[in-house]
C-alpha positions, 0 to 999 in steps of 0.5 A, a space after each residue: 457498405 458490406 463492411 459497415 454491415 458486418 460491424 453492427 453485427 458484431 457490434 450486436 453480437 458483444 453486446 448481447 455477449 456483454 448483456 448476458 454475462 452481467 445478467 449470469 445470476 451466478 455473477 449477480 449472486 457473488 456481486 451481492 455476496 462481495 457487496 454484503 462482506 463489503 459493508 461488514 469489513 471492507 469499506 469500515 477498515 478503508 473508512 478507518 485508514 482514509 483509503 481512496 478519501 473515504 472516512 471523512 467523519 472518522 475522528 483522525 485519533 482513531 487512525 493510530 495503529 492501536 485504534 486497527 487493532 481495536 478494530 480487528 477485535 471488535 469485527 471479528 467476533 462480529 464476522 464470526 457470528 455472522 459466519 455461524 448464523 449464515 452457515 446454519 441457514 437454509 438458504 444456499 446464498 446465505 450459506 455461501 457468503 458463510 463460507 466466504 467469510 470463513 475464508 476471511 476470518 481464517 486469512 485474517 487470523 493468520 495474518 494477525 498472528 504473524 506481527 507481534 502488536 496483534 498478537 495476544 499478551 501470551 508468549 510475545 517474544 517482541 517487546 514493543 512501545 505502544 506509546 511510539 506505536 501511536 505515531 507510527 504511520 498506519 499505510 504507505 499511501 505518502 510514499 505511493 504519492 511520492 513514487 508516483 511523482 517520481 515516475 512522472 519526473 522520470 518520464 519528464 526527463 527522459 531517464 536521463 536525470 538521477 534519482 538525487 537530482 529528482 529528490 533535491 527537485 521535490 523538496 525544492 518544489 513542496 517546501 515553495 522555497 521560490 514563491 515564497 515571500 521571504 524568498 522572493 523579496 530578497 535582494 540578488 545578493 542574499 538570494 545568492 547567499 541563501 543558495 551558498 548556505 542551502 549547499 555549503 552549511 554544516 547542516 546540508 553536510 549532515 544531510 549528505 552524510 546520513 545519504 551517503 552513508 544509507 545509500 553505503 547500506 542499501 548496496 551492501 544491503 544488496 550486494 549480500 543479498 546477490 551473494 547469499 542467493 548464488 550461494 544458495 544456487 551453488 548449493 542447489 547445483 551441488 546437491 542435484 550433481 550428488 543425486 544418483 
């Protein structure tokens, strides 16, 4: 009973610690802040990249990249007058949510400048073909689902399983190779030649070749990589034994 006791008061105790910490008007302040920079750029650029399923009224030919840099020079002349008007004010929220989307402004200019396709025409030092760049994939977010699935296979399997074998798995599963009907109503023999042509033909030989030979870079990839970092800690080790 004394137990019991004891847990309702600490039950009361970390409600009452809950309650006055998202009562802080310093938390209400940046919660208000947060919201307001959230209607301004946020929630547009994931409405504009369809993040987390939002932008459903988003005409799909604006999601090009192209159509973000539009974007970014159409918000940030927006954001800085909005930053200008909110730092010549009065009052100290609105000067704080200033200095913020100062903060912002600053960091994503920064980051623009550093690619190529976002810079202005002025000493561009990159040529690029904004005809491709129209059917270029905008976020990674496909391969985030792919990954995912990944790690599910793995876990299903144990670790046991390799990742080419996983692969082989997805594509057989997403194309619905076994359930659909011009599988399935095939007889035992072609079904078994359908298999012999999907491992044997010249074009699963292609397939293989452009796998072994990517799978050939990405460990010479690393492999140079491993290298040029110990040589860079050989480097380090000489010079500090140099320091009188």
């Amino acid at each position: 009973m004394p137990c019991r006791k004891e847990e309702k008061k600490l039950a009361k105790k970390l409600v009452l610690a809950v309650s006055t910490y998202i009562q802080n008007n310093w938390l209400l302040c940046c919660a208000k802040i947060y919201s307001k920079l959230g209607d301004a750029f946020i929630f547009p650029l994931m409405d504009l990249l369809g993040i987390d399923d939002r932008g459903r009224n988003v005409d799909r030919s604006e999601r090009t990249w192209l159509g973000v840099r539009k974007f970014f020079e159409r918000k940030l002349p927006e954001l800085k007058q909005v930053r200008d008007e909110s730092m010549d004010s009065d009052d100290g929220k609105s000067r704080l949510y200033g200095a913020v989307l100062d903060e912002v402004i600053d960091t994503l200019e920064r980051q623009l400048s550093e690619m190529a396709f976002f810079r202005s025409g002025e000493g561009m030092d990159v040529e690029i073909d904004e005809d491709k760049m129209e059917f270029s994939p905008l976020t990674n977010l496909g391969c985030e689902s792919e990954f995912a699935k990944l790690d599910v296979r793995i876990v299903a399997s144990g670790g046991s399983t390799s990742v080419q074998t996983h692969s082989r798995k997805n594509i057989v599963t997403t194309n619905w190779l076994l359930s659909d009907p011009s599988f399935t109503t095939l007889s035992n023999v072609e079904k078994r030649n359908k298999w012999k042509w999907a491992r044997t033909s010249d074009n699963v030989s292609d397939v293989k070749e452009i796998e072994s030979n990517y799978l050939h870079t990405v460990k010479m990839t690393k492999r140079l990589a491993l290298m040029k970092k110990s040589r860079t800690e050989e480097e380090g080790t000489d010079q500090n034994n140099e320091t009188p």
